[in-house]
N, C-alpha and C positions, 0 to 999 in steps of 0.2 A: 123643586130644588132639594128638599131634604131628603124624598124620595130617593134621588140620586146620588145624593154624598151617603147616604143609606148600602146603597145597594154598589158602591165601589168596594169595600173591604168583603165583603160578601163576596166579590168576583175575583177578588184578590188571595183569599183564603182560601178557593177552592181550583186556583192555577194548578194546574202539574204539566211536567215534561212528559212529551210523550218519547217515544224513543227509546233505547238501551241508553242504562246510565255505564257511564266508559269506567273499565278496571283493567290497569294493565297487566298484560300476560305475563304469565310465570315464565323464567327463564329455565334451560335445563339443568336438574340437580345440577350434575356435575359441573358444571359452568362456576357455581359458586365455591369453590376450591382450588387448593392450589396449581400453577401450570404443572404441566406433563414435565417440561424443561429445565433441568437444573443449572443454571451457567455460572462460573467461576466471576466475582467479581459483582455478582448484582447480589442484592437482600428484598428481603420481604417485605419490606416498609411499604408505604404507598405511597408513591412519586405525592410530591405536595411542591406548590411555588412553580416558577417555571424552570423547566426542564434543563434550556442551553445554559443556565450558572453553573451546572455540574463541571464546564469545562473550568471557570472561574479565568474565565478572557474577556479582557474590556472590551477591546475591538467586535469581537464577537458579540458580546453585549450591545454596542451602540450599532452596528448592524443591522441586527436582530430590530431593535426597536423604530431605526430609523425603515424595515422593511414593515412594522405592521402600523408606520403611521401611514405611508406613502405607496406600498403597492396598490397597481390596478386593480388587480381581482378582490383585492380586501373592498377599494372602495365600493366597488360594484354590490358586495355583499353588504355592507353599512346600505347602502340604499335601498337595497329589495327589506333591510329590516326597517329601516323610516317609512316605507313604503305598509308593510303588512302591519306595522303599528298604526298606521293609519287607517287602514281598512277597519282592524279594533276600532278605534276610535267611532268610524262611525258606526259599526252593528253595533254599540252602545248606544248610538244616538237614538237605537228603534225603544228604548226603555223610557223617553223623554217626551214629553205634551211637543206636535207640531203646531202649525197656525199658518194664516193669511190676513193681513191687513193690508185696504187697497182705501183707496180717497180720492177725490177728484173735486173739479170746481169747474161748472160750465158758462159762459159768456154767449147771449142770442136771445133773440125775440121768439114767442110763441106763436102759432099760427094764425091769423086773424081771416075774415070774412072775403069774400068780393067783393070789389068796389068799394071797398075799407068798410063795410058792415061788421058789424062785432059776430063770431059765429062759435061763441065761447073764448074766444081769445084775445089779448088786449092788442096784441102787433106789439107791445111794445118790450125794449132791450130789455135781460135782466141779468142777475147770476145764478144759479143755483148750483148746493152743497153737497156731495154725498157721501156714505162713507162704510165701511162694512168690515166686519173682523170674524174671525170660525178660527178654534181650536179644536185640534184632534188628539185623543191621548188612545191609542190600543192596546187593550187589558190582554196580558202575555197567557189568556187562559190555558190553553194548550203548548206550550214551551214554545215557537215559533221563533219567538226571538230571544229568548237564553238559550236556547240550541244554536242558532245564530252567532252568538257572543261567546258559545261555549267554543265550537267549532272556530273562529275570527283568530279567540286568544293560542288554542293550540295551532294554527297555523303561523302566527306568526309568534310563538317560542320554537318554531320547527325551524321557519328562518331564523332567529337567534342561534339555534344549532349549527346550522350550516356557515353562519358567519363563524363563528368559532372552528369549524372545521376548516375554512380556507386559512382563519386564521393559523393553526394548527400546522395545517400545509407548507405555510407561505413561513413562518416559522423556523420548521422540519430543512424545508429545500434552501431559505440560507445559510442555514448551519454548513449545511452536505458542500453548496458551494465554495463556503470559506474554506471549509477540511478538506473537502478536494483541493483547492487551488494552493493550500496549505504541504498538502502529503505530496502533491506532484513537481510542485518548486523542494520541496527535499527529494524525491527521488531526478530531478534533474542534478542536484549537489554529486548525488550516489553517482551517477550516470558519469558526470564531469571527471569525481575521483579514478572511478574504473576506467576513463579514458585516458588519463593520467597516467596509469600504472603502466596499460598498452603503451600507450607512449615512449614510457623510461627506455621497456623492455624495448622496443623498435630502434631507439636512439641506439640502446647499447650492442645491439645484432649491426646496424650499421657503422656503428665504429669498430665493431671487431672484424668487418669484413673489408674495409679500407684497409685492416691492420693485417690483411691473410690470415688472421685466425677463426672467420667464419666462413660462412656457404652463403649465394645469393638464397636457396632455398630456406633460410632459417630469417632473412632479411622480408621475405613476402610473406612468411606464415606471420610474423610478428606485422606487418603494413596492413594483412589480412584482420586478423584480431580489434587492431586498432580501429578500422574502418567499418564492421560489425559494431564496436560499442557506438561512434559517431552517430550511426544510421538509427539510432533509438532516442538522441537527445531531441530533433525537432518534431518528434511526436508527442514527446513531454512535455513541451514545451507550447504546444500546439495545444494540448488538452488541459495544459494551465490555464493559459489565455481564454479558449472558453468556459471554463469556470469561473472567470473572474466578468464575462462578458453575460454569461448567467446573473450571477452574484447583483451588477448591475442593475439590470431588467428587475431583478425582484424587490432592487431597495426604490424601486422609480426613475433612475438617471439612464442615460446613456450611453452606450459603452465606453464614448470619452470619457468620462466621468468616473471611471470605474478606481473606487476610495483607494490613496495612496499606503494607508495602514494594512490594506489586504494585500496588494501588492507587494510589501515588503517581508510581508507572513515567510518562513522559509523552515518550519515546523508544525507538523499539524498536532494542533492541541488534542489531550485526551484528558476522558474526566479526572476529576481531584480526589472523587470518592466513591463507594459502590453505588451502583446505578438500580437503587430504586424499582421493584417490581410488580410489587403488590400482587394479589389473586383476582381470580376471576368477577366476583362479585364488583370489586372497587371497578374493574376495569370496564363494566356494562355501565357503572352509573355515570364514569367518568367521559368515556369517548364520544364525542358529538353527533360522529352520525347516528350511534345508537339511541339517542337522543332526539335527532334529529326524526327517525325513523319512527317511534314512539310516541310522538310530538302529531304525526301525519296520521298515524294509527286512531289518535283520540279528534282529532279534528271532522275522521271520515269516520268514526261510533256517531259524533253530534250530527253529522250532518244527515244521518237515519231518524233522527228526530225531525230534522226541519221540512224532511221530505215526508215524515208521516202529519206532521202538522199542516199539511197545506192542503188535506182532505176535509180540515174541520173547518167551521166559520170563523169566521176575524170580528172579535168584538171589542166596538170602539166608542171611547164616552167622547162625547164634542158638544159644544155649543157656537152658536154666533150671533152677532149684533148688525143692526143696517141700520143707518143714519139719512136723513134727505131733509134738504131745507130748502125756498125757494123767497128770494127777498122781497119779491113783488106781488107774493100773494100770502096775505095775514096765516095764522094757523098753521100755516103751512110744514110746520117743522114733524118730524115723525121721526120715531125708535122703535125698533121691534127685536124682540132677542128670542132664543131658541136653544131648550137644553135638553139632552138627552142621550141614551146608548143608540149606538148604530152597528148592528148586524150585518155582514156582508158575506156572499157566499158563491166562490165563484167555482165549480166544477165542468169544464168543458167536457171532461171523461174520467172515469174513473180507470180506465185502463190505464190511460198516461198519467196519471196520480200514482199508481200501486207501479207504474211501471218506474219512475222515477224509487221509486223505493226500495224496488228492485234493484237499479242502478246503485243507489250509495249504498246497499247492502254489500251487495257485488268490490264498490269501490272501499269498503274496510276489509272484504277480505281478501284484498289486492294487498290492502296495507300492512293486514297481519301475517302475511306471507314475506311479505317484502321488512316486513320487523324481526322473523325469525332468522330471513337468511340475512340479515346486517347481523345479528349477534352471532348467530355460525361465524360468517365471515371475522369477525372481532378477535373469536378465541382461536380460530385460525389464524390467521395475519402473527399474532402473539408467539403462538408454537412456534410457525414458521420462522420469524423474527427471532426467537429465542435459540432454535438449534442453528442456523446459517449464522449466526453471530457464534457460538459456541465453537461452532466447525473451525470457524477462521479464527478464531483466536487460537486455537490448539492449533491449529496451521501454520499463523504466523509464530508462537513460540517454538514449533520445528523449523522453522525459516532460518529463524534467527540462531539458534542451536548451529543449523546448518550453515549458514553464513562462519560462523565463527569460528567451527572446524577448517570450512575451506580456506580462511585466512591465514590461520595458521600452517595450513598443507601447503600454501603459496610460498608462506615467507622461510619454510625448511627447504621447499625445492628450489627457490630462491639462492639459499645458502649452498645447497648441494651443486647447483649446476654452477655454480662459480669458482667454487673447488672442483670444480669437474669433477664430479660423479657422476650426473647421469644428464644425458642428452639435452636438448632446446627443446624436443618435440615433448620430453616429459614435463620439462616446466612451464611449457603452452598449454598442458591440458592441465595442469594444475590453477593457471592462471584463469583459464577459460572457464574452470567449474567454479573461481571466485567469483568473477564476474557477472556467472548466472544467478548464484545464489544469491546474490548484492541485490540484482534485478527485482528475483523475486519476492526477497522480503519487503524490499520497496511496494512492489503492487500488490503486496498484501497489505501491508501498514494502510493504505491507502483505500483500499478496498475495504478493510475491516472496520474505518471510522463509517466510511458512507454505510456499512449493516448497522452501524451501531445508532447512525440517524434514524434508520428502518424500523430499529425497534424502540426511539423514543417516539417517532410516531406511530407504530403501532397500538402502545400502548396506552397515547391521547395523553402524555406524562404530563399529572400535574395541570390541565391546561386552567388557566385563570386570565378571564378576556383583560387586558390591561385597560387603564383610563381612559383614552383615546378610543375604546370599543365601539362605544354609543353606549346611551342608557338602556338597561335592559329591561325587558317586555314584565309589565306590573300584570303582576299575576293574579 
């Protein structure tokens, strides 16, 4: 016995991992500096807190929150993380003494003679006891199972990653839902006005031509106009509705259901302050799949250990105990116990040992490929995100430039063709180029929030899993 409690620290002192011990890859210089993209309105700060308060909208706020207690895909992801914390859980358990205890109690006579002759046995009824215990503990001599544990925990901080990423998503697309449903009930208002205006002008082409002081032909260019703006409100209208039937889906309800407070939204909100950009560096440690991706990379280094550990023996300290009693025969009681290491060694081939090693070599540099091209992808999506948001804002500020000239071109042709200066056909096209212009500021307004969803999720802004996440993977 001392022997053995001897020679545990001894086996324990000279454990090692076998394997690559895991470092994660450098990113590329440039990576860690500022974007390429300079855009008007954002700073260099690094997003911190969540993201969608930048609009500083309640409703959006309760939204937002009621979609990451209760969307589907979130829950799905809270489960696959219960789940790989679980699997932690138990490659932990291989660092812990197992065991067997079994016991019994038998009722019956022993075997007696013929013709009732005694032939060693009484014949007669008895009980007897028995009972047996064996622990196992296996010394982690070759890393086997902290490669195990290593590999267990980076897999499931990898699903903690990906929960974060859906949650990110799931996030990102009800904002976009509300601002769309938001920008397109305002461009249904624009839509309404400009059919308005049609309108006037038609009424007043008709009363002048009752009056013989117009042409039927100025009566249909004006019916014409009006029925052009008509024909664009129930597609707005149409494209509201699903975004509000979106919007639904993502907070958990039904489209019946679809929150009164969005519905009544008839402004699409824009942030309160500049939007937060930070550089490259914050942006790798911050995004989840990058994380996620990094997380899979160190999971399949460890799992080059567990594959090289399984060519060496398994050495295991155990003991056990056996008990037996029998009440009808004196003396009868007996213990016997049993301590020591056990050696075990099982090699069916050594090709499918080295070949399996081969495999998880093979499967990290699956992962370190698959780790580079998510931070490419990262600082791309960023760029992209940053100039397509840039474009449309300098777009939409010529929109609205534009707009406000043709308003004004309108309400002088207005004046002139009343005073009779110049024709109907010239205050139709002045009319017409209001109209369009109204249009298109609208689907820009509208367009430029959803880029601007694009690039707070691009950018992984700020993500911090809220209470409701689940407990996060102890590291």
């Amino acid at each position: 016995m001392r022997k053995l409690l001897a020679l545990a620290p001894l086996l324990l002192a000279s454990a090692c991992a076998l394997g690559p011990d895991y470092k994660r890859p450098p990113s590329p210089p440039p990576a860690a500096g500022a974007f390429q993209t300079a855009v008007p309105g954002t700073s260099l700060a690094e997003p911190t807190g969540r993201w969608w308060r930048l609009y500083d909208d309640p409703v959006l706020d309760g939204l937002v929150q009621r979609a990451l207690a209760a969307n589907t895909d979130l829950r799905v992801a809270r489960a696959n993380l219960l789940r790989a914390q679980g699997m932690l859980s138990e490659a932990r358990s291989g660092l812990l003494p197992s065991g067997d205890l079994t016991a019994g109690a038998n009722y019956g006579n022993d075997s007696g003679g013929d013709n009732g002759e005694d032939q060693g046995g009484s014949g007669q009824k008895q009980w007897s006891y028995n009972g047996s215990a064996t622990i196992d503990w296996e010394v982690d001599l070759f890393g086997r199972i902290s490669r195990s544990i290593e590999a267990a925990r980076a897999d499931a901080m990898a699903v903690e990653a990906a929960r974060d990423r859906v949650a990110l998503i799931v996030a990102a697309e009800t904002t976009r839902s509300y601002v769309d449903a938001c920008a397109l009930a305002e461009a249904v208002a624009v839509a309404k006005e400009s059919a308005d205006i049609a309108g006037r002008e038609l009424t007043i082409q008709q009363a002048r031509e009752k009056a013989g002081a117009g042409m039927k032909l100025e009566v249909e260019r004006a019916a014409g106009a009006l029925a052009n703006v008509r024909a664009g409100l129930p597609t707005l209208e149409g494209r509201r509705r699903a975004s509000l039937f979106e919007l639904a889906a993502l907070i958990g309800v039904t489209p019946s259901e679809v929150p009164d407070e969005a519905r009544r939204c008839t402004r699409a909100p824009r942030p309160v302050a500049a939007i937060p950009v930070g550089d490259g560096r914050g942006l790798l440690a911050r995004r989840p799949d990058v994380r996620e991706a990094e997380r899979k990379l160190a999971a399949d280094t460890a799992r080059i250990g567990v594959a090289t550990a399984e060519l060496y023996p398994r050495i295991s300290l155990g003991g056990s105990g056996n008990f037996f009693r029998n009440d009808q025969v004196r003396g009868s009681d007996s213990f016997s116990f049993a301590l020591g290491p056990l050696i075990s060694w099982s090699w069916p081939s050594l090709v499918v040992g080295r070949s399996h090693i081969q495999q998880a070599e093979a499967g990290a540099q699956a992962s370190l490929a698959a780790f580079d091209g998510t931070v490419l992808t990262a600082l791309k999506e960023v760029e992209q995100a940053l100039s397509l948001y840039a474009a449309e804002g300098e777009r939409n500020q010529r929109l609205a430039e534009a707009a406000s000239h043709a308003d004004a071109a309108y309400r002088l042709a207005d004046q002139r063709y009343r005073a009779g200066s110049i024709a109907f056909l010239e205050l139709l096209d002045t009319q017409r180029d209001l109209l369009d212009a109204r249009s298109a500021l609208a689907a820009s307004t509208q367009q430029l929030g959803s880029l601007r969803v694009d690039l707070f999720k691009a950018l992984g802004s700020g993500w911090e899993p809220a209470a409701d996440q689940g407990k996060a993977v102890d590291r």
